[in-house]
ROVOPA-751138 format. One record per residue: residue in three letters; y, x negated, z negated of N, C-alpha, C in turn. Coordinates in nm, 3 decimals. Each point is the difference from the previous one (the first is absolute). Layout:
BEGIN
 rest    n_yy    n_xx    n_zz   ca_yy   ca_xx   ca_zz    c_yy    c_xx    c_zz
  Ala       Y       X       Z       Y       X       Z       Y       X       Z
...
***
This chain:
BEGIN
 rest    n_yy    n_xx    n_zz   ca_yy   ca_xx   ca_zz    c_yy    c_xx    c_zz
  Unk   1.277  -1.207   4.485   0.111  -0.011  -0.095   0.112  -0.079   0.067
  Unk   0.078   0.058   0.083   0.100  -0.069   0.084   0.095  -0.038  -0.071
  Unk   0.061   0.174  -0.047   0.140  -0.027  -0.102   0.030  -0.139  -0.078
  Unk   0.120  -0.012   0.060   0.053  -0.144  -0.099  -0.050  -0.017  -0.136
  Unk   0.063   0.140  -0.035  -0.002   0.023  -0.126  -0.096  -0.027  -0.085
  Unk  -0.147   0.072   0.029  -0.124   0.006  -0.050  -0.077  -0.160   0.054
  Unk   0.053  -0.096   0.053  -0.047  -0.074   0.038   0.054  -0.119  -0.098
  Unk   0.107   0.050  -0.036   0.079  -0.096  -0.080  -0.080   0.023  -0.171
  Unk  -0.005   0.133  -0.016  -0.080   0.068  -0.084  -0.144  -0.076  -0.069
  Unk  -0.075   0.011   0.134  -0.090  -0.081   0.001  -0.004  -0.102  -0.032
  Unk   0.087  -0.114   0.054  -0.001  -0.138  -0.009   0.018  -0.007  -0.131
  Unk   0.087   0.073  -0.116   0.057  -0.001  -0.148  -0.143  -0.008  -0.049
  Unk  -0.060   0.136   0.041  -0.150   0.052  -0.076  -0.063  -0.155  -0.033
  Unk  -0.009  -0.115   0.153  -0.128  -0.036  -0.047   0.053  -0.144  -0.065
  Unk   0.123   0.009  -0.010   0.032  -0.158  -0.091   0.054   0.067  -0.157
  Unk  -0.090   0.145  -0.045   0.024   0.055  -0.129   0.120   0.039  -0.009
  Unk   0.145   0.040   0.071   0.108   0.015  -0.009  -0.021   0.179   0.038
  Unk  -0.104   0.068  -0.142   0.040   0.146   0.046   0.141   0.071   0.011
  Unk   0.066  -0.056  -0.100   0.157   0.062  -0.069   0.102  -0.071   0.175
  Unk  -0.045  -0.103   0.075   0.120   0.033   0.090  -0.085   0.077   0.112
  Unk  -0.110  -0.011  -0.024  -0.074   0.089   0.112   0.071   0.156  -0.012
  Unk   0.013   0.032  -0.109   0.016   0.185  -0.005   0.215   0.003  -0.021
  Unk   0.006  -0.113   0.012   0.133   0.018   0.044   0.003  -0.021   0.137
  Unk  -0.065  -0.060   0.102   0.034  -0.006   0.145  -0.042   0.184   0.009
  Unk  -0.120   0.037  -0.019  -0.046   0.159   0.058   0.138   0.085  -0.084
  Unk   0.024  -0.065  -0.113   0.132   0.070  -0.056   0.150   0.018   0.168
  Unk  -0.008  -0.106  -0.001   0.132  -0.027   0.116  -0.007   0.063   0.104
  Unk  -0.135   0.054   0.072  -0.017   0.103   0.067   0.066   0.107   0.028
  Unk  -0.035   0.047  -0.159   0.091   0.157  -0.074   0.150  -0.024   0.017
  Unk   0.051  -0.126  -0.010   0.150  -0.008   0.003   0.065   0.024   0.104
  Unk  -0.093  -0.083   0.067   0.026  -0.018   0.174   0.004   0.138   0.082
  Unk  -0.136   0.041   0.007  -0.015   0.119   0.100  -0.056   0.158  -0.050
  Unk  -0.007  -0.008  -0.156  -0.064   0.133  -0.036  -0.093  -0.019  -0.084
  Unk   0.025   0.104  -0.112  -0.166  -0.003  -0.017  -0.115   0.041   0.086
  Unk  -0.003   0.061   0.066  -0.094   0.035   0.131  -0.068  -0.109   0.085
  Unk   0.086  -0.107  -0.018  -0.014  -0.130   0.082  -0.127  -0.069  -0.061
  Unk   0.068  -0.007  -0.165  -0.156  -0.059  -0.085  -0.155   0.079   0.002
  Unk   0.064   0.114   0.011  -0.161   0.073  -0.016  -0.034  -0.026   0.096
  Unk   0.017   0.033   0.144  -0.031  -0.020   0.137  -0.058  -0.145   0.008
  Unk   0.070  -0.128  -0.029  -0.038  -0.144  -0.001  -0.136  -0.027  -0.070
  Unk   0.028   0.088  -0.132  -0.157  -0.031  -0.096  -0.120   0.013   0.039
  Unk   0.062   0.149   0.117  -0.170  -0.003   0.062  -0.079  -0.120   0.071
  Unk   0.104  -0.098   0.055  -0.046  -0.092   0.058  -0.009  -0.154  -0.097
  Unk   0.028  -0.014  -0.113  -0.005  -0.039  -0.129  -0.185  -0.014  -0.028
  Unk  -0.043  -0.142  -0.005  -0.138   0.005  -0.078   0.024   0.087  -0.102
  Unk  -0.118   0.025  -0.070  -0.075   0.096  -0.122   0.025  -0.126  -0.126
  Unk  -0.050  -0.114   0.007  -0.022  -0.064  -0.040   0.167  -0.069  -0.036
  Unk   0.043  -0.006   0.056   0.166  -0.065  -0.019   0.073   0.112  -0.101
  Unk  -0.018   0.115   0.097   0.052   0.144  -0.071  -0.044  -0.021  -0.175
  Unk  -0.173  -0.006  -0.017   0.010  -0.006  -0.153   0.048  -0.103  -0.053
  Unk   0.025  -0.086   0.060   0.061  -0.114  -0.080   0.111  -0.003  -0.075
  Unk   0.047   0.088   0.097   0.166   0.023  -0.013   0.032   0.150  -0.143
  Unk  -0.063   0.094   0.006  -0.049   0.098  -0.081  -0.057  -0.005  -0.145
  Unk  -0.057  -0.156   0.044  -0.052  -0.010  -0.122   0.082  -0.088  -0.150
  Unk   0.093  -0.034   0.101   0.123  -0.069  -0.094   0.104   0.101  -0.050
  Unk  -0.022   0.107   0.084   0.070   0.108  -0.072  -0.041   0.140  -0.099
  Unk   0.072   0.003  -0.055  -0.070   0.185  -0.064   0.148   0.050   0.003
  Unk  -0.007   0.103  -0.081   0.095   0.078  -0.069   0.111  -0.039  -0.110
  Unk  -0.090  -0.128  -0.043   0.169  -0.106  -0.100   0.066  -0.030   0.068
  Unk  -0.072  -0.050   0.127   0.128  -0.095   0.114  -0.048   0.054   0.110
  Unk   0.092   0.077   0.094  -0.035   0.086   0.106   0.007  -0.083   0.080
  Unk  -0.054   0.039   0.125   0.041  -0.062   0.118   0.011   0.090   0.098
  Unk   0.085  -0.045   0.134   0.029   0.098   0.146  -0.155   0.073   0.033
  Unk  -0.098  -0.122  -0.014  -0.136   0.005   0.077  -0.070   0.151  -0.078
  Unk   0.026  -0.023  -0.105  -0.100   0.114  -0.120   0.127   0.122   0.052
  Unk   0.100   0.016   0.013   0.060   0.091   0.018  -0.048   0.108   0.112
  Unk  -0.067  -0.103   0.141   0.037   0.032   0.129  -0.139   0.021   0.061
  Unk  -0.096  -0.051  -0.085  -0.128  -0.094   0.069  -0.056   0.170   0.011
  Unk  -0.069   0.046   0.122  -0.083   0.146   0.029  -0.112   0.008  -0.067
  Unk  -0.046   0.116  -0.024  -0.132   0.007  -0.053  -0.085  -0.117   0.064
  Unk  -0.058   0.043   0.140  -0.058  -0.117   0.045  -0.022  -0.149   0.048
  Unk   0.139  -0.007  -0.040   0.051  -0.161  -0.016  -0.058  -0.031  -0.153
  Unk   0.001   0.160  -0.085  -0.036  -0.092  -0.137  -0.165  -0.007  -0.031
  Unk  -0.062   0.103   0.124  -0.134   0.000  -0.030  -0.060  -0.122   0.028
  Unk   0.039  -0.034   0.090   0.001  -0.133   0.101   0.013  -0.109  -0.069
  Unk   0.096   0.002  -0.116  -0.005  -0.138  -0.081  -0.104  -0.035  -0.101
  Unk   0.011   0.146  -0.077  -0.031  -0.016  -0.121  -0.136   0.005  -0.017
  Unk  -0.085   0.059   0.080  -0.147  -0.073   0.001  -0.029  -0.140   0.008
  Unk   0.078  -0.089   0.050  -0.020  -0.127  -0.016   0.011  -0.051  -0.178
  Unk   0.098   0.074  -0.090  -0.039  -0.036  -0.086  -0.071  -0.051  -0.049
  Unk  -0.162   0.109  -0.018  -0.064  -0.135  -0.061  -0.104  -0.147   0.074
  Unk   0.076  -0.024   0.090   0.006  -0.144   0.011   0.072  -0.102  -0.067
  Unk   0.074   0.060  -0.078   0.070  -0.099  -0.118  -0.085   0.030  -0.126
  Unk  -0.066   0.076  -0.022  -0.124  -0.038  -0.098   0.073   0.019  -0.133
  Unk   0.115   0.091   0.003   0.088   0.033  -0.108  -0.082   0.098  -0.129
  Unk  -0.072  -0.056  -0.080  -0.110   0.068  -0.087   0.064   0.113  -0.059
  Unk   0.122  -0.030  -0.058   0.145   0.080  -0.081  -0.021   0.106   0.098
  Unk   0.063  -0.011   0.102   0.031   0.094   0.108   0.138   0.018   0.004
  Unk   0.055  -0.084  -0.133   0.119  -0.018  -0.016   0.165   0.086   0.116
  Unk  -0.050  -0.115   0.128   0.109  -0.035   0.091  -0.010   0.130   0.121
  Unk  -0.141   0.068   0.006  -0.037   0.138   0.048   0.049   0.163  -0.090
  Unk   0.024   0.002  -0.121   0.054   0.027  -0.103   0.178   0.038   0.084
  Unk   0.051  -0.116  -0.040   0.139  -0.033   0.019   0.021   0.086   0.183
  Unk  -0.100  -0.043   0.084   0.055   0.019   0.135  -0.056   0.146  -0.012
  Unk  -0.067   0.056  -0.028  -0.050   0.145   0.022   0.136   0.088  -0.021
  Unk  -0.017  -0.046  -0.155   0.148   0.088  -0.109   0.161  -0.001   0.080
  Unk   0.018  -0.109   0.070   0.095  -0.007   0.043   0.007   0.027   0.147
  Unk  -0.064   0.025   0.033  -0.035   0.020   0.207  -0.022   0.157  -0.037
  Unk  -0.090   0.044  -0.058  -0.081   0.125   0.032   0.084   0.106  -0.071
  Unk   0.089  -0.062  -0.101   0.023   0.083  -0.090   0.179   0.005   0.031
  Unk   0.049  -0.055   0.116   0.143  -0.065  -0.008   0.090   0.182   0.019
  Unk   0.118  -0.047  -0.010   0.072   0.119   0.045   0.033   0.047   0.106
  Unk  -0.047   0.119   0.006   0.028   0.043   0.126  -0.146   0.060   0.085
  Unk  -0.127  -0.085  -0.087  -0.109  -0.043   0.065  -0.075   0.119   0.040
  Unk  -0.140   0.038   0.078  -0.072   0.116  -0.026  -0.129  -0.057  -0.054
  Unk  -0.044  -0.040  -0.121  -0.120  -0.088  -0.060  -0.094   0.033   0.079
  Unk  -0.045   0.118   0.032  -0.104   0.089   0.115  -0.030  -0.073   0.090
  Unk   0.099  -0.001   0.070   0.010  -0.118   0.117  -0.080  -0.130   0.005
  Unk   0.092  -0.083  -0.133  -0.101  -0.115  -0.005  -0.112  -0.013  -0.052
  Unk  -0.014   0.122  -0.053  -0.175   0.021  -0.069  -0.046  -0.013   0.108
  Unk   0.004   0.084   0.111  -0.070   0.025   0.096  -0.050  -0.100   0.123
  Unk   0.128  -0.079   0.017  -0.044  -0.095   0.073  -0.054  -0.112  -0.091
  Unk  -0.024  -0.020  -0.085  -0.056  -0.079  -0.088  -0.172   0.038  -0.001
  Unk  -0.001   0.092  -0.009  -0.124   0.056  -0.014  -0.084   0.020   0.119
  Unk   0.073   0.028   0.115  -0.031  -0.018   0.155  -0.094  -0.135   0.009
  Unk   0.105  -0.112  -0.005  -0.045  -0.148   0.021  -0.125  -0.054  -0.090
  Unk  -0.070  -0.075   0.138  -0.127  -0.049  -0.078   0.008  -0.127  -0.120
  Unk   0.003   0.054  -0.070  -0.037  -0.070  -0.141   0.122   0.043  -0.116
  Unk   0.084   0.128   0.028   0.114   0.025  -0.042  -0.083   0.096  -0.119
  Unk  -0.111   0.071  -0.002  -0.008   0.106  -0.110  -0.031  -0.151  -0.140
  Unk  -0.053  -0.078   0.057  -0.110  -0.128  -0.107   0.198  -0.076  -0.089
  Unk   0.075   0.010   0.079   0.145  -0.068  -0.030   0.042   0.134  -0.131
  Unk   0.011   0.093   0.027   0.073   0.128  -0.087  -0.131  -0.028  -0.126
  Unk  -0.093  -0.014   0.014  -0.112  -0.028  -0.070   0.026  -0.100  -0.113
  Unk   0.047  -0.134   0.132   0.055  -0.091  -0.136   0.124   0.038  -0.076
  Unk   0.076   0.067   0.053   0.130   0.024  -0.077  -0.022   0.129  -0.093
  Unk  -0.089   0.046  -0.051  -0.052   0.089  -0.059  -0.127  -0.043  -0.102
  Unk  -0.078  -0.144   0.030  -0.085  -0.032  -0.062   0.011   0.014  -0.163
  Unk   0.150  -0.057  -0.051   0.001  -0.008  -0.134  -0.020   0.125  -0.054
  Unk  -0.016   0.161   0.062   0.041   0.124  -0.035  -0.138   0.084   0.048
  Unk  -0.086  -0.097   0.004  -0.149   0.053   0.026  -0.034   0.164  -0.052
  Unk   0.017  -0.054  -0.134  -0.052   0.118  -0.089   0.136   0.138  -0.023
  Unk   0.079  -0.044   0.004   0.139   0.100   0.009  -0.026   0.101   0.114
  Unk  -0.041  -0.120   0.161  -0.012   0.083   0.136  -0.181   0.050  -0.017
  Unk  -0.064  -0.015  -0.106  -0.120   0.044  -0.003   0.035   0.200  -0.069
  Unk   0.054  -0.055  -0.120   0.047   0.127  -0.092   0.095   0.109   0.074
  Unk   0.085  -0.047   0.093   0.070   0.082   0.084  -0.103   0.094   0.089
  Unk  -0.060  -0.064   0.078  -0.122   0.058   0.127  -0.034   0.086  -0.097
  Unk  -0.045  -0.015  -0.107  -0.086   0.140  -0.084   0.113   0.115  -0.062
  Unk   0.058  -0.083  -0.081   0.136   0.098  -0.046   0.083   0.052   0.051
  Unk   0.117  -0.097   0.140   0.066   0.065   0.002   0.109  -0.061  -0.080
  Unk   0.033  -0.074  -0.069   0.073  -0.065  -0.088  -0.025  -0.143  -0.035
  Unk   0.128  -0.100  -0.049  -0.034  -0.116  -0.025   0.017  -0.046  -0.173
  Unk   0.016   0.147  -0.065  -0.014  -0.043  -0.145  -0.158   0.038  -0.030
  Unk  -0.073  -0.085  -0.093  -0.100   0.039  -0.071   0.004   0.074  -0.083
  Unk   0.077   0.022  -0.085   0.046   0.103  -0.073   0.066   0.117   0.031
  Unk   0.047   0.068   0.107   0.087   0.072   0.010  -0.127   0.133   0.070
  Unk   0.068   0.139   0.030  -0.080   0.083   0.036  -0.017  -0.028   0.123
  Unk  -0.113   0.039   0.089  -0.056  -0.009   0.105  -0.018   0.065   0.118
  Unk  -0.026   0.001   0.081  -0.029   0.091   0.134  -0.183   0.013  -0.073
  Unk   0.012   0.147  -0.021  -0.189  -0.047  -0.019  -0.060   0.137   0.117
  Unk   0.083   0.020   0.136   0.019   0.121   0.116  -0.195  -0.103   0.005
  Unk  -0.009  -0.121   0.013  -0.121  -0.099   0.054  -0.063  -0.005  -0.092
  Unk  -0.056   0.030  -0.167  -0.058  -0.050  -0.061  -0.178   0.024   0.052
  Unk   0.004   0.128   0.092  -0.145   0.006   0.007  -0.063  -0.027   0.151
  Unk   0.117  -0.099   0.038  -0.069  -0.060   0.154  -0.060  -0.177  -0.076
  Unk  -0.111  -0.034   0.150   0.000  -0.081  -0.044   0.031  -0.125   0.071
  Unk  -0.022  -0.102  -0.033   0.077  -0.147   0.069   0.031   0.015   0.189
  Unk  -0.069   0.020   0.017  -0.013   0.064   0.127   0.099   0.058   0.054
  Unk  -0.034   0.134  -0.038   0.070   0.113   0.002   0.133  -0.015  -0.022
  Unk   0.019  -0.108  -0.092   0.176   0.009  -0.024   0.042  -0.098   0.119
  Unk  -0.099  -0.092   0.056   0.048  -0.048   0.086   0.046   0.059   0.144
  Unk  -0.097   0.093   0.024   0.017   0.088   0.094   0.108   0.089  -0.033
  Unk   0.010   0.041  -0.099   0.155   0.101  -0.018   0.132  -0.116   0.033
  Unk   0.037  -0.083  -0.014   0.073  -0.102   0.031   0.089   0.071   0.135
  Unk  -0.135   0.032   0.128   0.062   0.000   0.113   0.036   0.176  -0.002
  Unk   0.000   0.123  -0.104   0.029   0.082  -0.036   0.083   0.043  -0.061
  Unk   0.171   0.025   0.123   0.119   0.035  -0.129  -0.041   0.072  -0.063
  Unk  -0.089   0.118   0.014   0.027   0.106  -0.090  -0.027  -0.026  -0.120
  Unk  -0.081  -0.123  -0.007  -0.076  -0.030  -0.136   0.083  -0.089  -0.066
  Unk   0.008  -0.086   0.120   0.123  -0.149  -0.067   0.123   0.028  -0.007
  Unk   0.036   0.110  -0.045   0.151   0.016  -0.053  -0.025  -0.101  -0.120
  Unk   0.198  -0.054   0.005   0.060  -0.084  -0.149  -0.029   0.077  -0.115
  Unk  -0.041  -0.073  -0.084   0.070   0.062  -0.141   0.121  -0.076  -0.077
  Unk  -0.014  -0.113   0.033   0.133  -0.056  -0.041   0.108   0.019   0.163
  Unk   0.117   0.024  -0.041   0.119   0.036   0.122   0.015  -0.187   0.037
  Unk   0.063  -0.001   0.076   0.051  -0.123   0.058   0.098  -0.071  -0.094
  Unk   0.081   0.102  -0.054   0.091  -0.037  -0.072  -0.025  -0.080  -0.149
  Unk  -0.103   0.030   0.001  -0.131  -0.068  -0.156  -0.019  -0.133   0.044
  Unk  -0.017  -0.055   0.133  -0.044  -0.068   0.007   0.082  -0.060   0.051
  Unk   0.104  -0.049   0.062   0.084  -0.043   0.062   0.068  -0.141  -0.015
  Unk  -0.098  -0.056  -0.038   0.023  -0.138  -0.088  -0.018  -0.156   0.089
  Unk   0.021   0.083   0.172   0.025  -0.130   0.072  -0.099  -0.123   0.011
  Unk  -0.123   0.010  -0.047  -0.098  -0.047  -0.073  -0.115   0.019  -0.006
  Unk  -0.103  -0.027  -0.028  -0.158   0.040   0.026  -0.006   0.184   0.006
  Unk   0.010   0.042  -0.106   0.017   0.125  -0.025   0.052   0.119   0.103
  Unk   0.115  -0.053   0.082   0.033   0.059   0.084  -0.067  -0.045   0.099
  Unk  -0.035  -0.083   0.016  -0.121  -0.059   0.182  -0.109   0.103  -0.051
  Unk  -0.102  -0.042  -0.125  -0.095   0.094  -0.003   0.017   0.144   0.026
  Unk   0.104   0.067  -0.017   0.041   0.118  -0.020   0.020   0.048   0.147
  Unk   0.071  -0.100   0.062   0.049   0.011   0.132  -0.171  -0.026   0.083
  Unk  -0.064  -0.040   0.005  -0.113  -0.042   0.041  -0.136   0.103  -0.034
  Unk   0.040   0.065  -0.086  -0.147   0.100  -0.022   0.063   0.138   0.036
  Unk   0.113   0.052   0.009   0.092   0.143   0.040   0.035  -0.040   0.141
  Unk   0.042  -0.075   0.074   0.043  -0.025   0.122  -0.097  -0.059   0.105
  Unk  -0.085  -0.088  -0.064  -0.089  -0.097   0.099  -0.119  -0.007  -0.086
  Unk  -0.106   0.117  -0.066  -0.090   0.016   0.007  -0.094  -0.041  -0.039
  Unk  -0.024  -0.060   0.180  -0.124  -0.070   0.030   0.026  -0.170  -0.004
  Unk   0.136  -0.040  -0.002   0.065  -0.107  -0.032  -0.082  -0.032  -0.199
  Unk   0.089   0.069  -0.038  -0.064   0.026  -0.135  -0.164  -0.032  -0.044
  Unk  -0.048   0.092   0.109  -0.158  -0.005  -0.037  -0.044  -0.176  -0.009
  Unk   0.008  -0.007   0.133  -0.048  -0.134   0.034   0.058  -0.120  -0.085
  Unk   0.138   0.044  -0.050   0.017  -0.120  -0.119  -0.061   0.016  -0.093
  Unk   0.005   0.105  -0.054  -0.096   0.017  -0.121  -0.153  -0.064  -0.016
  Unk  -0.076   0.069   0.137  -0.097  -0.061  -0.018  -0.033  -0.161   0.056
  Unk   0.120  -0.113   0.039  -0.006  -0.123  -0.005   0.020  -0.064  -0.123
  Unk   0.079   0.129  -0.105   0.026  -0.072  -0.195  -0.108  -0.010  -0.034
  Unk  -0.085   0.119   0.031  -0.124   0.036  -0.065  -0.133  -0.090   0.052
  Unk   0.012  -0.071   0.139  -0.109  -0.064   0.030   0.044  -0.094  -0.085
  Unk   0.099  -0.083   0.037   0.072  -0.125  -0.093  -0.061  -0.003  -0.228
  Unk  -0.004   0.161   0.003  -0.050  -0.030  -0.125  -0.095   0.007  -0.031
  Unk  -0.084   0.036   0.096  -0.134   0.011   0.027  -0.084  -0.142  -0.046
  Unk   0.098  -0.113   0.107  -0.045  -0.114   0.025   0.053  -0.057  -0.136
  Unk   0.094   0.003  -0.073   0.039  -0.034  -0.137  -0.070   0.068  -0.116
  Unk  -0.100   0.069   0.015  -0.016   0.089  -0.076   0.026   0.081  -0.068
  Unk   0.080   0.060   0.025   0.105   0.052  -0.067   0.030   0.158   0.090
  Unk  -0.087   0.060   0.058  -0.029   0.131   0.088  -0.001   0.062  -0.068
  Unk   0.103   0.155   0.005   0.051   0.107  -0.077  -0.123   0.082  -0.019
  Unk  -0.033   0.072  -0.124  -0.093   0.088  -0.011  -0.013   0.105   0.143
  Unk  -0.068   0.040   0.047  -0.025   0.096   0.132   0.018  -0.047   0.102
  Unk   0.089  -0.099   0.013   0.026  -0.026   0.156  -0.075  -0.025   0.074
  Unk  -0.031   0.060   0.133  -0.092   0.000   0.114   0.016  -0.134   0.068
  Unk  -0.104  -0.060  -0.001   0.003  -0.147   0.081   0.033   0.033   0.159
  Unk   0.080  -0.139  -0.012   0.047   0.003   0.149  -0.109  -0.019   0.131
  Unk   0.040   0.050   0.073  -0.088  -0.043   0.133   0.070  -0.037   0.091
  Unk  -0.105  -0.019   0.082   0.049  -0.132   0.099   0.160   0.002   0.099
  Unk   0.010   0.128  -0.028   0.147   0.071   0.121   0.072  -0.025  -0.143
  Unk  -0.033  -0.007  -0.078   0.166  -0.036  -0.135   0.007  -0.095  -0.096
  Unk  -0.102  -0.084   0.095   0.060  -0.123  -0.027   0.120  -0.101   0.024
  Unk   0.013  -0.059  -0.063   0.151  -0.094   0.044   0.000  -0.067   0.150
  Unk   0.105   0.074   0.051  -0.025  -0.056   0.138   0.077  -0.197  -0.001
  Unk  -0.116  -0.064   0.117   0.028  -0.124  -0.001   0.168  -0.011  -0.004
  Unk   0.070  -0.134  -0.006   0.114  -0.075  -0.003   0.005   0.011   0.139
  Unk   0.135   0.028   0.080   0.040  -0.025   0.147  -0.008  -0.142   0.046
  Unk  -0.049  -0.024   0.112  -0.043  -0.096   0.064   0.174  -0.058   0.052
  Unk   0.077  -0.062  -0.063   0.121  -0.028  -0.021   0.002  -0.112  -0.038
  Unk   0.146  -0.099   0.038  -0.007  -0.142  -0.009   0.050   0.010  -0.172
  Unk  -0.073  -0.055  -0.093   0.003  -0.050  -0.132   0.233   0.012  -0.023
  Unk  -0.014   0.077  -0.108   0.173   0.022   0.003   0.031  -0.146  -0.127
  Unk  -0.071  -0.118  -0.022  -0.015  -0.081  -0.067   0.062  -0.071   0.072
***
């Protein structure tokens, strides 16, 4: 981390001064480009990066959430839960506003999110409160309980629908994009079971071990085994 800049950055991070920290990586952009910041971030801790991310969402933007690459954001945001944020609150705010920004390709950061080790167990938490919504979808096809259904699956079984997952022909939408487009859980799930699959799968079945262990395991669901289980936390310096 040579750059002045990010060094100065740094020094803000660790005496709690995030707000002049993301104005020095701001001054960057003024100075030499936006190109300059993305390029610098790569050499930017993970750990500084969420710091800085995490003071921001979508009420109050910042340069960093504007600029930050998919894998600058995969890179951070698994550290999340090392802040032990139960809410999920402040993961919430940075998803909606990073993944979802203008201009963005959400695909993208699904993907490298989902790449990184411990990144499917993170989309997991930011999806936890919507257990049963992302349970009713996998079968339906839809996120109303009430509304009509995809029932193309009613006579596969737990399995089987899991395995159709990695089968466009089967996993066509029934709701359009445009249904769902709500910047927001709804659109990640949506974006995550039509685009990335097997991304999908494996979150699903980390909700489902999770309710397993709460008791609270959806009628049918096939217990997890040992390959889908939650992969460990990255061996990474504490973003605390």
């Amino acid at each position: 981390m040579s750059h002045p800049v990010l060094v100065k950055a740094g020094r803000l991070i660790q005496v709690g001064d995030i707000v002049g920290a993301e104005a020095a990586l701001s001054s960057l952009v003024e100075s030499d480009g936006d190109d300059a910041l993305v390029v610098a971030l790569d050499d930017f801790p993970a750990k500084d990066l969420l710091a800085v991310l995490r003071d921001f969402d979508s009420s109050r933007e910042s340069v960093v959430n504007l600029l930050v690459s998919p894998e600058q954001f995969a890179r951070a945001i698994v550290l999340e839960r090392r802040y032990g944020d139960q809410s999920h609150e402040r993961l919430h705010g940075m998803i909606n506003s990073v993944v979802f920004r203008a201009g963005s390709d959400p695909g993208e950061f699904i993907e490298a999110i989902g790449e990184i080790e411990g990144g499917c167990e993170v989309l997991a938490d930011y999806l936890c409160e919507r257990g049963e919504n992302i349970e009713h979808f996998f079968k339906t096809a839809t996120f109303d309980f009430f509304a009509d259904a995809d029932e193309s699956a009613d006579d596969m079984t737990d399995e089987e629908r899991l395995d159709a997952l990695a089968d466009p022909g089967v996993n066509r939408p029934f709701l359009t994009h445009s249904e769902v487009n709500d910047h927001d859980w709804m659109e990640l799930a949506w974006t995550l079971r039509y685009q990335h699959p097997e991304i999908f799968r494996d979150v699903l079945l980390i909700l489902r071990a999770r309710a397993r262990a709460e008791g609270l395991a959806p009628a049918g669901s096939a217990p997890s085994s040992p390959a889908n289980r939650p992969p460990a936390e990255p061996e990474e310096e504490s973003a605390l």
